[in-house]
Each structure stands twice: as structure tokens, then as C-alpha cells.
C-alpha positions as CSV (number, residue, x, y, z in Angstrom):
1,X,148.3,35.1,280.7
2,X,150.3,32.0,281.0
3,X,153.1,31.3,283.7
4,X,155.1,28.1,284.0
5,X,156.0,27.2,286.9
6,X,159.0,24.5,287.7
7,X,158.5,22.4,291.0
8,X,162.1,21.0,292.5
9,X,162.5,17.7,294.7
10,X,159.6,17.9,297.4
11,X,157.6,20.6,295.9
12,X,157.2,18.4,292.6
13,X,156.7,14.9,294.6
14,X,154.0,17.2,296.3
15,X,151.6,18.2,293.4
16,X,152.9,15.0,290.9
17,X,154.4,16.6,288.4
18,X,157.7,18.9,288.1
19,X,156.2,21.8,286.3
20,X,152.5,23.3,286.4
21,X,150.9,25.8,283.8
22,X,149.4,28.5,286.0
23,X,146.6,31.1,284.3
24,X,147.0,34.4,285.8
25,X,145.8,37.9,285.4
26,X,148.0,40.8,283.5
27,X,149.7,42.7,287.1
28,X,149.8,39.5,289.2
29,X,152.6,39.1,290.8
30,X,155.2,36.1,292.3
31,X,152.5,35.7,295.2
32,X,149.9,35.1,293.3
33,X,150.9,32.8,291.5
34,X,152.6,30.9,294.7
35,X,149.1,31.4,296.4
36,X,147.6,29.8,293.3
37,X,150.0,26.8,293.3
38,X,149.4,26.3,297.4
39,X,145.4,25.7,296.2
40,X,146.3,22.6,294.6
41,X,145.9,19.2,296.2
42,X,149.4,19.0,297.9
43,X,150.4,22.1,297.6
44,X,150.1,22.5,300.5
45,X,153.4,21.6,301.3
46,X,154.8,24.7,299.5
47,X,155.3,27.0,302.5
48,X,154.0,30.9,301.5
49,X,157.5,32.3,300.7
50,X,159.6,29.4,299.3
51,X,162.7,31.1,297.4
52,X,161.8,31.6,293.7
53,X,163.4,32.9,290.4
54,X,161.7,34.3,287.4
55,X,163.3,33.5,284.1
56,X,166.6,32.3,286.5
57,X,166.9,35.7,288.2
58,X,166.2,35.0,292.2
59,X,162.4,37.2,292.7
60,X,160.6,39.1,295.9
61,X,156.8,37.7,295.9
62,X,156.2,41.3,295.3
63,X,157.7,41.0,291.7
64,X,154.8,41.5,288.4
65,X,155.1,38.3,286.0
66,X,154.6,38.6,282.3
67,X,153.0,36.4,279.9
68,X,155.2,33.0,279.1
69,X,157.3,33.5,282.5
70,X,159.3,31.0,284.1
71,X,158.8,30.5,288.0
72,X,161.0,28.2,289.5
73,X,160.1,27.6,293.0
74,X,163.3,26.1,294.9
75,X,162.9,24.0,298.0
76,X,165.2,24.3,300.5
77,X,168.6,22.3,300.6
78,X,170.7,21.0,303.0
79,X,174.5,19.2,302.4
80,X,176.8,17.4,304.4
């Protein structure tokens, strides 16, 4: 199955490019596929448990994806 998964600010300077197509096994869950993005050259710079949403609802790593899933993984912000 096929996952996309949008990279924000730092994570997308990080991998060069702002969203990746991840292939992923039926059951896998928000982990996985963060472990899978991590194995790229610069990812790296993702930490394990970065906050994410699945098709814009905020997601546990323990959540199952499904086919054509949207995985935005949100890097931290700060303001002023």
C-alpha cells in the first residue's frame, strides 16, 4: 500500500523534497512508516516521535494507516 507523507520546514529541507511516497505493508502503523522515512539520507534529522496527523487528524505512532493515507509529519515551532 501507498502512504504519502508531507515533510514541513526542516524535515523537508532534510530529505529535499516536501512530500515522499512511502510503500508499506497492510497493518503498519504511524511508526513504521516514521522508521521508514528516518532510513533515508537526512532523515535522520526527523527525531523518532515528531508530532504527526493522518488525513489532518493529530495520530499516536501506534495508529494502523490505510492505503492512499496522508502523513504529515510536523516539526516543531517556536514564535515570538
Amino acid at each position: 500500500m501507498t502512504v504519502t507523507a508531507l515533510l514541513f520546514a526542516s524535515y523537508a529541507e532534510a530529505l529535499g523534497t516536501p512530500s515522499v511516497e512511502l510503500a508499506l505493508s497492510p497493518g503498519d502503523s504511524v511508526g513504521d512508516a516514521l522508521a521508514r522515512l528516518r532510513a533515508m539520507p537526512g532523515g535522520d534529522r526527523v527525531p523518532p516521535a515528531p508530532m504527526v496527523a493522518v488525513n489532518l487528524i493529530y495520530r499516536r505512532p501506534d495508529h494502523v494507516l490505510a492505503a492512499g493515507d496522508e502523513l504529515a509529519v510536523i516539526p516543531p515551532v517556536a514564535g515570538g
